[in-house]
C-alpha positions in Angstrom: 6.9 11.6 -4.6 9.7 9.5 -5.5 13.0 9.8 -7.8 13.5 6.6 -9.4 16.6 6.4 -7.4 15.5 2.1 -6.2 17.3 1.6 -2.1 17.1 -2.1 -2.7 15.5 -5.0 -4.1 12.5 -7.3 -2.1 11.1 -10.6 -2.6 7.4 -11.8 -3.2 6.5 -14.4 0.1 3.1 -14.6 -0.4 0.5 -13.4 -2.4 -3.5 -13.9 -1.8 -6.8 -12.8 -3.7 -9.1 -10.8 -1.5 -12.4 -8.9 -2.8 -10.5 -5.7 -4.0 -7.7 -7.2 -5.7 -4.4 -9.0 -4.3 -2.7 -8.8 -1.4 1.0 -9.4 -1.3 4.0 -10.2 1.3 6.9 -8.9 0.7 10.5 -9.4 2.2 13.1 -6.3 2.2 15.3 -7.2 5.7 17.4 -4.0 4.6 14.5 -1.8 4.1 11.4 -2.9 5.7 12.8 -2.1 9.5 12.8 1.7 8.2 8.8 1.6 7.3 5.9 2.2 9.3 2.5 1.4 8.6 1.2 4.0 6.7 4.0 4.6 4.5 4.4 5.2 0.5 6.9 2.9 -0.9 7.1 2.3 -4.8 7.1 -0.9 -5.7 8.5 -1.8 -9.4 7.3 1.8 -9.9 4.3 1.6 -8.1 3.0 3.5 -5.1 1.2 2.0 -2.4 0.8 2.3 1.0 2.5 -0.5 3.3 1.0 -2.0 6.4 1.7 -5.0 9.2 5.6 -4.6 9.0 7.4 -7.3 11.1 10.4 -9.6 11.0 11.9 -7.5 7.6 8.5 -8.0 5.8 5.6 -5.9 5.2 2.0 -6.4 3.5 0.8 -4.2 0.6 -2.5 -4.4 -1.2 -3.2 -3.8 -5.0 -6.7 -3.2 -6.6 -8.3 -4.2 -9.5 -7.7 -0.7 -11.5 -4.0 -0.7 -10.4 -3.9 -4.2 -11.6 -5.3 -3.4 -15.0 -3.0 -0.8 -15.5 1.0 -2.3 -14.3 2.7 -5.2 -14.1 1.6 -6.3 -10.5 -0.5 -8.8 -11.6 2.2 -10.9 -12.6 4.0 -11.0 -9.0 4.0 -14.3 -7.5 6.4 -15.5 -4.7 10.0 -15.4 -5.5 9.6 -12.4 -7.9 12.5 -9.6 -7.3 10.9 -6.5 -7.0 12.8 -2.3 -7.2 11.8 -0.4 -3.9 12.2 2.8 -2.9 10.9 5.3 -0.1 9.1 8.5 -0.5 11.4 11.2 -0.9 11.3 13.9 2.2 12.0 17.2 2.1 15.7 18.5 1.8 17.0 15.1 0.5 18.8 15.1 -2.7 16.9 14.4 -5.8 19.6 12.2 -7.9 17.1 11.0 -10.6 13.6 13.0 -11.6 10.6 13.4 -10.4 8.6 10.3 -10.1 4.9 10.3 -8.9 4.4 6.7 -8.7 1.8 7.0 -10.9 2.0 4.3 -14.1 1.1 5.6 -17.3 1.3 2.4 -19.4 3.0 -0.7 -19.4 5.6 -1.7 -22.1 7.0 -4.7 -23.9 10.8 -5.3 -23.5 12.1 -5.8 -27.3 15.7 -6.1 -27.2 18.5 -7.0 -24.6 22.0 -6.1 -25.5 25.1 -6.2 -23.9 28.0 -3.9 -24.9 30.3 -5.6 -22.2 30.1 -2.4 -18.8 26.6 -1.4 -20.1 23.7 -3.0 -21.1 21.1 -1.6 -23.4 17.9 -2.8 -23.1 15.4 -1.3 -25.9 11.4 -1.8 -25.0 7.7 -0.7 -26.9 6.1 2.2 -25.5 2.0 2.5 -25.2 1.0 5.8 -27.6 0.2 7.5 -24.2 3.8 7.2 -22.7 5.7 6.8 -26.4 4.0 11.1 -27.1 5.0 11.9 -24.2 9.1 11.1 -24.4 11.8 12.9 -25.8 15.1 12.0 -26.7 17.3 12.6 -23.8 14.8 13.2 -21.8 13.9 10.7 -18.3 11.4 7.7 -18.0 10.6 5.7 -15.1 11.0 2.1 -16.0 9.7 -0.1 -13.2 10.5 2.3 -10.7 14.2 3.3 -11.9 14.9 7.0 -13.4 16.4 6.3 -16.9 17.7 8.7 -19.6 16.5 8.0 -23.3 19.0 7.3 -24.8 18.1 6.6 -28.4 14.4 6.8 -29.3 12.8 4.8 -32.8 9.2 6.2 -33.1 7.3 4.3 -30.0 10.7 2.0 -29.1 13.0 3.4 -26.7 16.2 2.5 -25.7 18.1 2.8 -22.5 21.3 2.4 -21.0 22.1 0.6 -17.8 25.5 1.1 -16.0 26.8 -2.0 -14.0 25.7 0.1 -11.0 22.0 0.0 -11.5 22.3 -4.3 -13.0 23.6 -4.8 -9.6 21.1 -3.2 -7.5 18.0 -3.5 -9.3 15.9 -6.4 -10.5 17.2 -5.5 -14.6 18.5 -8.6 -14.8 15.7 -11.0 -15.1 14.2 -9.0 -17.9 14.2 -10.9 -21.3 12.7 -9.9 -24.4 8.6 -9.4 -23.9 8.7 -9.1 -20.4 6.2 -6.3 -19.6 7.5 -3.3 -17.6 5.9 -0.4 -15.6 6.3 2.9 -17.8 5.8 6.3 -16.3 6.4 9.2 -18.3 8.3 12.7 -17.4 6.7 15.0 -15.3 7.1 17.7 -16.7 5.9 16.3 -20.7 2.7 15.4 -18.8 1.7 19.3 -17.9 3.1 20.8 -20.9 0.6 18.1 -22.7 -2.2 18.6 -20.7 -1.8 22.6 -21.1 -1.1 22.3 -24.9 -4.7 20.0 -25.0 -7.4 22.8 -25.2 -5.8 24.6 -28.0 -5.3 21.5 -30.3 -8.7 20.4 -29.5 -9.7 23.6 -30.8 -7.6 23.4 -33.9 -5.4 26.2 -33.1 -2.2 26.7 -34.7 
């Protein structure tokens, strides 16, 4: 479990196909010598499990389904990347609760900058866009973000200088693709609500 709250920002080194999918190298100097093999880290709003840490680096490897369904495919060497630790138990939780888990990935629309915050505006799937409220949190690659206006499946957010500094939000440019996870919580209310408007019920 995670909170969208990103610790830092790694590098892509390397990046290789293997049977399963790809494996990737990553370098986080600040980060990396508080891992151990074994651990969850989410990567651009990703979990995975991280292995062979050394020298501020550490290997992760991606499959095929996880591939099909986020933006990982697209990492090559040199590519910034949002990371964060598993939460543990009595730490505050500063953003929401975030699984890790993507639900869809979106299309950045619109950049705009309002001189301290930037408002970046992107496409939701239909299975994250029925899932989000106005005002309510979303996970966009990995970093907890309020809705902060909300056009049918478009939804806008606000980024403080804080989070353009210490996140990878700044190379995104209009149709860049980014990692979507919905609200928690919207995705047990829906799954409780499903039996009764399969069965029609008012």
């Amino acid at each position: 479990m995670f909170t969208g709250l990103v610790e830092t920002v790694g590098r892509v080194v390397h990046r290789v196909e293997f049977e399963k999918g790809l494996r990737f190298r990553l370098s986080a100097p600040g980060l990396a010598g508080q891992l151990s093999a074994g651990d969850s880290l989410a990567i651009d709003g990703v979990c995975h499990t991280v292995f062979d840490v050394a020298g501020g680096e550490f290997t992760f490897e991606s499959v095929r389904t996880t591939l099909s369904r986020t933006t990982l495919g697209e990492f090559v060497p040199g590519r910034e990347v949002n990371l964060e630790r598993a939460i543990r138990a009595g730490e505050p939780m500063g953003g929401h609760l975030v699984q890790g888990h993507v639900d869809g990935v979106g299309t950045l629309t619109e950049v705009e900058d309002a001189g301290e915050t930037v408002f970046l505006r992107f496409q939701m799937p239909d299975e994250v866009a029925r899932l989000t409220v106005l005002y309510g949190s979303i996970a966009m690659d990995g970093i907890s973000l309020t809705v902060n206006q909300l056009f049918q499946d478009v939804a806008e957010v606000a980024i403080i200088p804080y989070t353009w500094e210490h996140t990878n939000v700044d190379r995104l440019q209009p149709g860049a693709k980014v990692n979507l996870e919905a609200d928690l919580v919207g995705k047990y209310v829906d799954q409780l609500l499903r039996p009764y408007r399969e069965s029609g019920a008012a």
